[in-house]
C-alpha positions in Angstrom: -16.8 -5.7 7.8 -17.5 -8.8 9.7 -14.8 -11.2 7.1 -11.7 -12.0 8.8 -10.5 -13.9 6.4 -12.0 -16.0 2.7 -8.9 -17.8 0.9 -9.8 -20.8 -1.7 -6.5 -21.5 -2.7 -6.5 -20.8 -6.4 -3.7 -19.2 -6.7 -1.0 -19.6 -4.4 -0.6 -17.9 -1.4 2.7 -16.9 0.2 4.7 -17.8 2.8 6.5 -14.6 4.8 8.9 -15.4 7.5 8.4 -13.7 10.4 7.4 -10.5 9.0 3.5 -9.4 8.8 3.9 -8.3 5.2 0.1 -7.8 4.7 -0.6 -6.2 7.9 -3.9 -8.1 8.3 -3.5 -9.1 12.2 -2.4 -13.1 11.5 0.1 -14.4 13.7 3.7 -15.0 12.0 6.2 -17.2 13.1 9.5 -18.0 12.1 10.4 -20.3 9.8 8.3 -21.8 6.6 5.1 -20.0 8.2 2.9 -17.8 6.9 -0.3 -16.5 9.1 0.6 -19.5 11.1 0.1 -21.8 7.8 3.3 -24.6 8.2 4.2 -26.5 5.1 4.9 -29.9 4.4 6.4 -30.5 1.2 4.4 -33.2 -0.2 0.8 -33.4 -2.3 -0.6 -32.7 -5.4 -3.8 -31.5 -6.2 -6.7 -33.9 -6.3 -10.2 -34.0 -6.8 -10.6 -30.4 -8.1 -9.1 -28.8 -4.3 -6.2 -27.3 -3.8 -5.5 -28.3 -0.3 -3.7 -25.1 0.9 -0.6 -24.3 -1.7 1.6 -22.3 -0.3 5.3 -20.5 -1.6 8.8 -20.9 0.3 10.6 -17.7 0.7 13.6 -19.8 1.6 13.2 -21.6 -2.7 10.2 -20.0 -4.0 8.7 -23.3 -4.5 4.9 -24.4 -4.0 3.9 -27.1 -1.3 0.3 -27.8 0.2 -0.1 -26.1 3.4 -0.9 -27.9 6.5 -2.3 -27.2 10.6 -2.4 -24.1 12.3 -3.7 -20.6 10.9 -3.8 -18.7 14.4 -5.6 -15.3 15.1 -6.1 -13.4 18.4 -9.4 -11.5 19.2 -8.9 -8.9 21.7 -13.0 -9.4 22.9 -14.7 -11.4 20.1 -17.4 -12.8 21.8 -19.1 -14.1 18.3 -16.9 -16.1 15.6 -18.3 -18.5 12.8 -16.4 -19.6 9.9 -16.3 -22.9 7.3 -14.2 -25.3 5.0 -13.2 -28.1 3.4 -11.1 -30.1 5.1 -9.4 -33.6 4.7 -7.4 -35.7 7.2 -4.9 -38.0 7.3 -6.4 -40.3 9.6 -8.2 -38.3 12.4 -8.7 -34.6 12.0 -8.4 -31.6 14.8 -10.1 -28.8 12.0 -10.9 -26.3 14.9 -9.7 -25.0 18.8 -10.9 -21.9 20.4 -9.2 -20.9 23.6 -7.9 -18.0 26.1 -5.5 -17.5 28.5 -8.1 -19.5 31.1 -10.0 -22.3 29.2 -11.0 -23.5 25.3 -12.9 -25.7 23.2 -11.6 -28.1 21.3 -13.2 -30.1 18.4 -11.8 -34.1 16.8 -13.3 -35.2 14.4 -12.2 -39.4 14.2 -12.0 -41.7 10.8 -14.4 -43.7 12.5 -17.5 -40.6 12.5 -16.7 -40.0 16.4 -17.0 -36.3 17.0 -15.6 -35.2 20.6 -16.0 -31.5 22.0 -13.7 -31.0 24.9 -13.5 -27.9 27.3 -12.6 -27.5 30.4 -13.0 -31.2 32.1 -16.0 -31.7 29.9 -15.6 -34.2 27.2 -19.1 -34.2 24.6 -19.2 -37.0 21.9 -21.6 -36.9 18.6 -21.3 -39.6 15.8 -21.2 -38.1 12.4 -23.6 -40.6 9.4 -20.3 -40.9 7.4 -17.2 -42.1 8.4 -14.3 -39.7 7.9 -12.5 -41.7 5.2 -9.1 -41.1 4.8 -8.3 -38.0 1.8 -11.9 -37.6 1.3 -12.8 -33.8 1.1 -15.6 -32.9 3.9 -17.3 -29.3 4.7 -17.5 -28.0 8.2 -19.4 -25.2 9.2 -19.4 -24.1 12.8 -20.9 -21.2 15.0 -19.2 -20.3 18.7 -20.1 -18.0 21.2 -17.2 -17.6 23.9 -16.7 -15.3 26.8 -20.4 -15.0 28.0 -20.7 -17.6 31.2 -23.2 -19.8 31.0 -24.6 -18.7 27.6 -21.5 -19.9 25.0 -22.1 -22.5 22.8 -20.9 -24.3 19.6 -22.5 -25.5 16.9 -21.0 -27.7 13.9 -22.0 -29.2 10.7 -20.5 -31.6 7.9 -21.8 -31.3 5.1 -24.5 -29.5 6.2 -26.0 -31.9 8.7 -25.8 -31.0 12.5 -23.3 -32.8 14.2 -22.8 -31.1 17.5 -24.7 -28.4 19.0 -23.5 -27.5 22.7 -25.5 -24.9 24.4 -26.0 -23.1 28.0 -21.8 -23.9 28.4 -18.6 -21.5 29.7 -15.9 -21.7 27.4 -13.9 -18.8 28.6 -14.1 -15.9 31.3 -11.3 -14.0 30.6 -8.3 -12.9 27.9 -8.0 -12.7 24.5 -9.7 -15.4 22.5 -7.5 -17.5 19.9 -8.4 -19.6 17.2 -6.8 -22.2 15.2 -7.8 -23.9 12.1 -6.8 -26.5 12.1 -5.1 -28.1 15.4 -3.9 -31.0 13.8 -2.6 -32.6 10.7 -5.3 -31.6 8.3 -5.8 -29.7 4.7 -7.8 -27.0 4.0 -9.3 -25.0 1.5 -12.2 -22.6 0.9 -11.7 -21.3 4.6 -13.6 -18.6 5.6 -13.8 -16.6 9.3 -16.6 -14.0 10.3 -16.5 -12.1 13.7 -20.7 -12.4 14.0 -22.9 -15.3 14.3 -24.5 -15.0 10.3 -23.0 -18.2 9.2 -23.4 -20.2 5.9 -22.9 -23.6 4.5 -20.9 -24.7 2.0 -18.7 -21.9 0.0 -17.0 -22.0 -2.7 -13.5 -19.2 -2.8 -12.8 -18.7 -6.6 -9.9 -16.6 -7.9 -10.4 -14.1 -10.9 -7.7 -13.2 -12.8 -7.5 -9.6 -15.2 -8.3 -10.3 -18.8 -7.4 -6.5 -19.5 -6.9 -3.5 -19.0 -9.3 -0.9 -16.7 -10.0 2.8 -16.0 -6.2 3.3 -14.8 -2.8 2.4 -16.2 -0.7 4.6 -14.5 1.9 2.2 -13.8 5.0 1.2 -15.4 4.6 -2.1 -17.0 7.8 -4.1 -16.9 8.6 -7.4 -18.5 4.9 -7.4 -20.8 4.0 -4.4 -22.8 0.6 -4.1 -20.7 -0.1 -3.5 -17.4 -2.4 -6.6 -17.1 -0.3 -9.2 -18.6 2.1 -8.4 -16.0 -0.5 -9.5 -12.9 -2.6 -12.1 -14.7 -0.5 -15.1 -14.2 -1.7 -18.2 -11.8 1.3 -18.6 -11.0 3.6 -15.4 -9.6 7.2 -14.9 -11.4 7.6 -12.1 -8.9 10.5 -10.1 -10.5 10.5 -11.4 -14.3 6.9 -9.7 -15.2 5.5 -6.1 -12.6 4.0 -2.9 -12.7 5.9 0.0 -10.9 4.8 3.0 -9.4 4.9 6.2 -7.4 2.5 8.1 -5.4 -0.6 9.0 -6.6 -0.1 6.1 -9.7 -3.0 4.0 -10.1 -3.9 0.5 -12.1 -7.0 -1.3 -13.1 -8.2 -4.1 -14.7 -10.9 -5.9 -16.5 -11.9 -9.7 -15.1 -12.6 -12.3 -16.2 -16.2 -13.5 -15.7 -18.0 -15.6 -12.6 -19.2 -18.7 -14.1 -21.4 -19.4 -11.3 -24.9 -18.8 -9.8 -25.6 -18.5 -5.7 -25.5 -15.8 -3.8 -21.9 -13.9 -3.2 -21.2 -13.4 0.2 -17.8 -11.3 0.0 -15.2 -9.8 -2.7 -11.3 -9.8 -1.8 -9.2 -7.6 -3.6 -5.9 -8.9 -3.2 -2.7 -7.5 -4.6 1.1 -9.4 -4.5 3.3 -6.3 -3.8 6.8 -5.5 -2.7 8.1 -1.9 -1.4 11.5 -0.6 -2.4 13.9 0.0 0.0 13.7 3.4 1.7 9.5 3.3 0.3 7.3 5.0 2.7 4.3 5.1 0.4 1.6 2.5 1.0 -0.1 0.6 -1.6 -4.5 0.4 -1.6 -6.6 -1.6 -2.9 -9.6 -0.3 -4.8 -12.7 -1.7 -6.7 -14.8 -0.1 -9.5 -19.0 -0.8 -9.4 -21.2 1.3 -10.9 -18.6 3.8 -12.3 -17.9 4.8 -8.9 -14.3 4.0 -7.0 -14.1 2.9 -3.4 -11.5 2.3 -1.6 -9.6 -0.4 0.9 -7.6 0.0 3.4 -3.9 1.3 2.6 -0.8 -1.0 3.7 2.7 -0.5 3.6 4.5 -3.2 1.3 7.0 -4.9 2.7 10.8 -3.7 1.5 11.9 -7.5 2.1 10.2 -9.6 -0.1 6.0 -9.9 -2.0 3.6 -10.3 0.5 -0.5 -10.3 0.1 -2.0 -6.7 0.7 -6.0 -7.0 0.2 -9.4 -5.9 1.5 -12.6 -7.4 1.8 -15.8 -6.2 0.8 -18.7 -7.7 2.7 -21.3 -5.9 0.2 -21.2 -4.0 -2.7 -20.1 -0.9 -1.6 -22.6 1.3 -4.4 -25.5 -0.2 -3.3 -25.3 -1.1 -0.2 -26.9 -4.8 -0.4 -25.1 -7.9 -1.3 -23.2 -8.5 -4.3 -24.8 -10.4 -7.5 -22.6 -12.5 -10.0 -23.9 -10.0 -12.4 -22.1 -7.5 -10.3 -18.8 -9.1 -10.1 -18.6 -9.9 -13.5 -19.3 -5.4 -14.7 -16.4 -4.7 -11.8 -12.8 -3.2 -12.0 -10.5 -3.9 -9.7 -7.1 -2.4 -8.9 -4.3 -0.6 -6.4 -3.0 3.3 -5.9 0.5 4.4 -4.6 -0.6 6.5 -1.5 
């Protein structure tokens, strides 16, 4: 699995504080901070993105996210990711670095472009002029830790903007990467630990539209399982399913309305533990009648957290998935 991480933002994504309630290897820092994602409690959705919404565990209230989602690499040499991004004025969307050295990218209002590592400043002009609140795409590829053979390469909306070859970025340490540095708002981010990049992606969210295979769960709050998990919005203790080990759920989904190729599936579940629970909870999908299954994470006793997996193909056939596939799948979790 080469996907480190695919979020668009359509439905909300929670804040933990200080906890790593999904287990997925993001930084966490205290306060208002999930993965490294800090809030500012302002915004509204315009022009069809969602900008990063994000849920306070201090008043379970939604705010757009802004700067700083943070991973560490142990020995990544190869990392290529996208999104849509929008400044306030000028926008810092990407920095790679190590214990020794980085790479930093600024992209100005005015279309200036400025890659600096080390002592080195290189400066591109982008066509367009990075107008204030107006959604971009950025799509970059970096190699870092070979000497004299990294390089970066970036695009906006889909035009080459910077391409930096033959360059050392870093020698030694763990690589880190932040997206973004600076004040700026995201969404459909994605992160992939190899050099097959794409342009532009769109991250949807599909909600159940009833029930699958499984409903081994208790439903509480609705009368079926899926009502209780199909809401935009999460009421966290008002609607839930409940289980024990060896329990398993799955749903129905609502279809794809799309066409293009589908580079990933993320099953992600909004789960909490009870106190004392030492079961973990896994995700699982349904393709061709056949069930494979995620990776198995322990819930958090503290408060709902994000427990998911990500499917880089479809895992019956073995090639990439079709929109024909998504829309035939079950999704759903098991107490394990």
């Amino acid at each position: 699995m080469s996907f480190i991480i695919a979020d668009g933002f359509d439905d909300r994504f929670y804040i933990s504080n200080g906890i790593d309630d999904d287990d997925n290897g993001w930084d966490l820092y205290d306060s208002m901070y999930y993965d490294d994602w800090e809030i500012a409690r302002s915004g509204g959705r315009e022009e069809g993105r969602y900008g990063g919404w994000v849920v306070s565990p201090l008043d379970d209230k939604m705010y757009q996210a802004y700067t700083d989602l943070e991973h560490s690499f142990a020995a990544t040499k190869a990392i290529c990711g996208g999104m849509a991004f929008r400044g306030v004025s000028n926008a810092d969307p990407l920095y790679i670095s190590n214990a020794t050295s980085g790479v930093g990218l600024t992209i100005y209002s005015s279309g200036r472009i400025v890659a600096e590592y080390g002592a080195v400043d290189v400066e591109s002009r982008y066509t367009c002029r990075m107008t204030n609140w107006l959604w971009h795409y950025l799509t970059f590829d970096c190699n870092f830790g070979d000497p004299g053979a990294d390089y970066l390469k970036v695009w906006i909306d889909g035009e080459l903007v910077l391409d930096i070859t033959g360059v050392t970025f870093s020698t030694t340490g763990a690589t880190d990467i932040q997206l973004p540095y600076a004040m700026t708002q995201l969404d459909d981010i994605w992160l992939k630990s190899d050099h097959d990049y794409f342009m532009e992606a769109q991250i949807l969210a599909l909600f159940p539209d009833g029930a699958g295979s499984y409903t081994d769960f208790t439903p509480v709050g609705e009368s079926s399982n899926y009502l209780n998990v199909d809401e935009f919005e999460q009421d966290f203790d008002s609607t839930y399913n409940y289980g024990v080990s060896g329990d398993k759920d799955s749903f129905a989904f609502m279809d794809l309305d799309t066409t293009g190729d589908v580079h990933a599936l993320v099953v992600r579940v909004f789960a909490k533990g009870e106190a004392g629970n030492a079961d973990e909870l896994r995700p699982f999908v349904i393709v061709g009648g056949n069930k494979y299954n995620g990776t198995s994470q322990l819930p958090s006793e503290v408060r709902y957290g994000y427990i998911q997996h990500i499917w880089d193909i479809n895992p019956d056939t073995s090639v990439p998935w079709t929109v024909s596939d998504i829309n035939a799948i079950q999704t759903g979790y098991e107490v394990v």
